[in-house]
N, C-alpha and C positions, 0 to 999 in steps of 0.2 A: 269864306276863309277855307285852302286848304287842307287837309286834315295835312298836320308834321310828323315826325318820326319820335319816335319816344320822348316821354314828358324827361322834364330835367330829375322829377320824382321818382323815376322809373331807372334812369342812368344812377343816381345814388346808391339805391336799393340793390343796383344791379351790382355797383361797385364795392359795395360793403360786401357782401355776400360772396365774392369772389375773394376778397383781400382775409374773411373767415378760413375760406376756404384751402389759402394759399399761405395761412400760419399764420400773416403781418396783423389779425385782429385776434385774438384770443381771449377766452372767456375771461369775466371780471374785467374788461375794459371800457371804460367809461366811455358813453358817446355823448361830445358837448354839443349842441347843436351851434353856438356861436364859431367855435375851430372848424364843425363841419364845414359851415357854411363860407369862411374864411379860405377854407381846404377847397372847397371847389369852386368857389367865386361866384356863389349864388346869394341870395336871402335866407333866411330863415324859414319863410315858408315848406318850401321843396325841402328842406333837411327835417322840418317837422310831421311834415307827412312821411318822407321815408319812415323815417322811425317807426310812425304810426302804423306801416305797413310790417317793417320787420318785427314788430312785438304782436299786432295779430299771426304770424308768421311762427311765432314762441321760438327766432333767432335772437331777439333784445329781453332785460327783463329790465319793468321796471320797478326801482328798489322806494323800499319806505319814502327818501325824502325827493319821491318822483325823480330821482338822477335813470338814466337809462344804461345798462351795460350790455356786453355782450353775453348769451345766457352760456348755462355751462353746458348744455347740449344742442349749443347753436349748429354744429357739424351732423349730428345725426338728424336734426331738424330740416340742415340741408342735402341729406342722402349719403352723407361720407362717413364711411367706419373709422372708429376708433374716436369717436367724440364725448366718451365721457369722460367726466372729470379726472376720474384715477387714473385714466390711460395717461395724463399729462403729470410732469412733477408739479411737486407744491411752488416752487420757486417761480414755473411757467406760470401762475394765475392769478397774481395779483391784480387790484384795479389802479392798471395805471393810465395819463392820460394819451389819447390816442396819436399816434404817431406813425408817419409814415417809412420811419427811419428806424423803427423796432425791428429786435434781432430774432427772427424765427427761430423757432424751440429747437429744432436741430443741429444748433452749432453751427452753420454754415453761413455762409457771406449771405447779407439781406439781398431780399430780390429789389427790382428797382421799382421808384416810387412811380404810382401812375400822375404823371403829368396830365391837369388839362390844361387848357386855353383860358384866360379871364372871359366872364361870365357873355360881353361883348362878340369876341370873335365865337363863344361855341353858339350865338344864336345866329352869325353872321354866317357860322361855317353849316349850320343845317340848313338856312334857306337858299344859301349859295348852291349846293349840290341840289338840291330839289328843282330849282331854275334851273341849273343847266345838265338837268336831266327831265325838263321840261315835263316835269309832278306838279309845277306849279306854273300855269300857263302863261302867256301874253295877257294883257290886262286886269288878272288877277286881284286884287287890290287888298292890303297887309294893315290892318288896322293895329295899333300899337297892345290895347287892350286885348284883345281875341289873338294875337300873337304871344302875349305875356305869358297870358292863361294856357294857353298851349307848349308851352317850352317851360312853364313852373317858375318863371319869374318875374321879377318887376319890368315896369315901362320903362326904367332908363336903359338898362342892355339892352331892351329891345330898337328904340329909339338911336341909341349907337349905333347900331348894326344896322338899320338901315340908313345912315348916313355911311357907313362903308361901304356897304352895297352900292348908295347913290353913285361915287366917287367910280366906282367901275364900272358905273354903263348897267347895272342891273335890275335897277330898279328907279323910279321917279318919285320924288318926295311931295309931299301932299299937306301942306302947315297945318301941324295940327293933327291932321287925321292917318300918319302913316306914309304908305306909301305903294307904289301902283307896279307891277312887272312890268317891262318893256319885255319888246321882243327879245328873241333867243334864234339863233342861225349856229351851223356850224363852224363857220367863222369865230363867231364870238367865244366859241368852247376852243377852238384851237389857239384861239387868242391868249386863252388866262392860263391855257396848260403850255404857251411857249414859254410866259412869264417865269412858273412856277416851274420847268424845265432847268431854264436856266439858272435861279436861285438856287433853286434845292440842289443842282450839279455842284455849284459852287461851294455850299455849304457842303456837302459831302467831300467834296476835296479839301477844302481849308481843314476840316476833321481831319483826314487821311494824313495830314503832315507829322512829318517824327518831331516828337514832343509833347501835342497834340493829348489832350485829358479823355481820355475815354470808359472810364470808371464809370459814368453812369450810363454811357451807351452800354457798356456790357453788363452792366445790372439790366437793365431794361430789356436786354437779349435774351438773358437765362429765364427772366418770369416771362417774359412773351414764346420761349422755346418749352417752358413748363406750361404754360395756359394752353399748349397745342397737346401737348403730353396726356393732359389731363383731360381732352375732348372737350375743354368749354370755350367752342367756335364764339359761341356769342358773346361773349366779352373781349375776344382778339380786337376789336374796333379800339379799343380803350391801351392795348397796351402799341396797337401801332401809330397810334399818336403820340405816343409816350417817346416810343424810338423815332418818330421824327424832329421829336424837340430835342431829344437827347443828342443827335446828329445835331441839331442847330447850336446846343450851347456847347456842345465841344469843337464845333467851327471859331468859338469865341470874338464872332463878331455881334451884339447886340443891336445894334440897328438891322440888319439882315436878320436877324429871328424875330423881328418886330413886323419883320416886312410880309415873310412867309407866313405866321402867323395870320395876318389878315389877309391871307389868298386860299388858308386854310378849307378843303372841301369834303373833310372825311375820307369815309371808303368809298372806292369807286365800283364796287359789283355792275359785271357784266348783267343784258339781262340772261334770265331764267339761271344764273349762276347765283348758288347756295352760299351762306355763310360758312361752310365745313369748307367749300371748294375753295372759295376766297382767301380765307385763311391761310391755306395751304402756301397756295399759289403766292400771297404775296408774302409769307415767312422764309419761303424757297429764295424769293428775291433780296430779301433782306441777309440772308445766310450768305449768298453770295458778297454782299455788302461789306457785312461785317469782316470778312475775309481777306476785302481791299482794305478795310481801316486799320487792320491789326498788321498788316503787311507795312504800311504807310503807304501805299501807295495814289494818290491822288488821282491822276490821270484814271485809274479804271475804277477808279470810286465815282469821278465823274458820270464815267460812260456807262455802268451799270445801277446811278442816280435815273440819268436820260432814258435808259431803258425802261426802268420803274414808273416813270413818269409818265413815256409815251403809252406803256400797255393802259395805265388809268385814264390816259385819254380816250383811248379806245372803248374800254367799257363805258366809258361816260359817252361817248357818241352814238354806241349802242343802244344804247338805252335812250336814249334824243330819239334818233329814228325810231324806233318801237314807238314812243308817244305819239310821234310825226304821223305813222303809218297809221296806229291806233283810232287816229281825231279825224281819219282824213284826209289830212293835207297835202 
């Protein structure tokens, strides 16, 4: 098997700690593990070891009757001033229950909620990128367990996701035991990034239209344009996901973000190109975006869609040939 890219325990931990960070969790707030896990479409598992990890961390406390909050110097715990309790008012600190739609202590309009994927497409979308950036070889072979364990959750999103993969040529199904990678060329990368070209064009357009709901595209804007603010590159993965869905449901077609969804392949980093540089780069593209949606413009919402799309093709084929060249071939 393998090795994957961060455990689903690891993205949790990562995600609380940022949402601390960025006011939407505040101390005295109760973490449920059942909402957690509901919240990101996982098990219980991965939400109970998060935890496990943020209270060795002395970010959580947990209280007499084992309930888990956020502690009252979870910010200085994570390197940011001004994290004690008295810097905050009393009103700020109650234990309320966790919410991704709480109003940050400042008065000002909530950042947007991070979106993910049901628990399906985010196993379907990290093996997807690793295949066709050719991390995980030709003949490879993805056993359901050893896949589970590696992503922090059960066999059944695992066992989805490889039958969505099946369905696009990615991989071959094994009864029972998983399933096997097929080849990879750069055909087949050009292939699912015309697909995804053209959808994601589309849905950017269908947004650009006057009328058009874009409230939570621009929530999702200002916390992804604060997540750059604030230098924390490594979590920019999570809020540009966020502003792809948020373009999908303000296209307000539901079948079409069903679709994308499962063509879903993360970030595309060029190689030897940083998380800092990435970030950049594709927040630059998204600014221009957002630009075309607030104008209504459709036609260059499309064509600065297609731009986006094709530069990720690019890095992704990048990084194909470095493996190609790497092995060989």
């Amino acid at each position: 098997m393998v090795q994957l890219q961060k455990s689903t325990q690891e993205l949790i931990c990562q995600s609380i700690r940022s949402r601390i960070q960025a006011g939407t969790l505040v101390p005295g707030t109760e973490l449920k593990q059942v909402e957690l896990a509901k919240e990101y479409g996982v098990s219980r598992m991965p939400v109970r070891e998060a935890l496990q990890t943020l209270l060795l961390e002395g970010v959580v406390t947990r209280l007499s009757n084992r309930h888990m909050v956020i502690a009252d110097d979870a910010l200085r715990k994570l390197g940011k001033p001004g994290s004690s309790p008295a810097d905050r008012p009393a009103a700020a600190r109650p234990a309320t229950p966790l919410s991704y739609k709480q109003e940050p202590l400042d008065g000002t309009e909530p950042v947007g909620k991070i979106h993910m994927l049901p628990a399906r497409e985010q196993v379907a979308s990290y093996l997807r990128k690793a295949i066709l950036r050719r991390e995980i070889p030709e003949g490879s072979v993805l056993t359901l367990e050893e896949t589970a364990r590696h992503m922090g959750v059960s066999t059944t999103p695992v066992r989805e996701a490889l039958q969505l993969l099946a369905s696009q040529g990615l991989v071959k199904l094994r009864p029972n035991k998983g399933a096997v990678v097929l080849g990879m060329d750069e055909k087949a990368i050009r292939d699912h990034f015309a697909v995804r070209t053209l959808l994601e064009g589309e849905a950017a357009a269908l947004a650009a239209r006057p009328g058009s709901d874009l409230t939570e595209v621009e929530k999702v804007y200002k916390a992804m344009r604060q997540c750059l603010q604030d230098h924390r590159y490594a979590d920019y993965k999570h809020y540009n996901e966020s502003f792809h869905m948020a373009v999908w449901d303000a296209a307000d077609n539901p079948k079409l973000a069903q679709i994308l969804g499962s063509l879903w392949n993360g970030l595309s980093l060029g190689f030897l190109m940083t998380e800092t540089d990435y970030a950049k780069i594709s927040f630059f593209e998204h600014e221009q975006l957002m630009e075309a949606l607030r104008a209504h413009n459709p036609q260059k919402a499309r064509q600065l869609m297609h731009d986006h799309m094709h530069r990720s093709m690019e890095n992704i084929l990048t990084n194909y040939r470095e493996q190609v060249k790497n092995r060989g071939l």
